[in-house]
N, C-alpha and C positions, 0 to 999 in steps of 0.2 A: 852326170846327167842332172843335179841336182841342181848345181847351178846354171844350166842350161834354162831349164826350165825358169827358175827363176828369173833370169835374163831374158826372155821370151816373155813372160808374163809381165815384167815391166816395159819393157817396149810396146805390146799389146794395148794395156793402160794408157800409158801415155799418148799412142795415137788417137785413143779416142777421148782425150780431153783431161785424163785422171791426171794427180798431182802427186806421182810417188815416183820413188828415189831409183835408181839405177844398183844394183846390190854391185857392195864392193868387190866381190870377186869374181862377178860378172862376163861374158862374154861381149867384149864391147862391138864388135866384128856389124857393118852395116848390112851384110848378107840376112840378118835378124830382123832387121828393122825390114827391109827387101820383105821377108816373109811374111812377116805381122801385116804387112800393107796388105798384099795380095791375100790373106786370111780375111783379112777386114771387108776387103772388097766383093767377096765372097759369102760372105756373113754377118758380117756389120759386127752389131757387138752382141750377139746370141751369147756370147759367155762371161758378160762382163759381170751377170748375175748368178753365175756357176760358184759353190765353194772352192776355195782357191787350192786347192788339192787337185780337185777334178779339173778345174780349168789348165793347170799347169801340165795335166797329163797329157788332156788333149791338145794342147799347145808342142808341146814336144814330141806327139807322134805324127802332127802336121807336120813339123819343119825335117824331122829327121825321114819322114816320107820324100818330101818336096827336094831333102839333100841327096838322098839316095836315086831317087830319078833322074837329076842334073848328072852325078855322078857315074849312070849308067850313060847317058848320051854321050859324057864326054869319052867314055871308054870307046863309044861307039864310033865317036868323030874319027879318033885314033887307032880304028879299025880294028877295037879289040871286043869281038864278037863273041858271045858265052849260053 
């Protein structure tokens, strides 16, 4: 989750203009950058000025919300109802 997070908060950054690095063990996956948009567009950058602890938390319980909803649909596509 660690590096989740930190991978979420560098993509975050960088779309809104910041100039930092992509962490090397990273989750490079565009599904991330996908997220961070739709977050942004949503909030702009309300957390750009968040300590980077807290911003990271809530960064990662955005995405893994927003992952678990798709994830629910697709169950649902495939008719597996719960």
């Amino acid at each position: 989750i660690e590096n989740f997070g930190l991978s979420l908060e560098a993509r975050y950054l960088q779309l809104l203009g910041e100039d930092v690095s992509f962490p090397e063990n990273g989750y490079p996956g565009e599904d991330l950058i996908d997220s961070m948009r739709r977050l942004i567009s949503t909030v702009g950058d309300k957390y750009l000025q968040v300590a980077p602890q807290l911003r990271r938390e809530i960064l990662v319980k955005y995405a893994l919300k927003e992952k678990l909803e798709q994830m629910k649909e697709d169950l649902t596509d495939f008719g597996v109802n719960y």
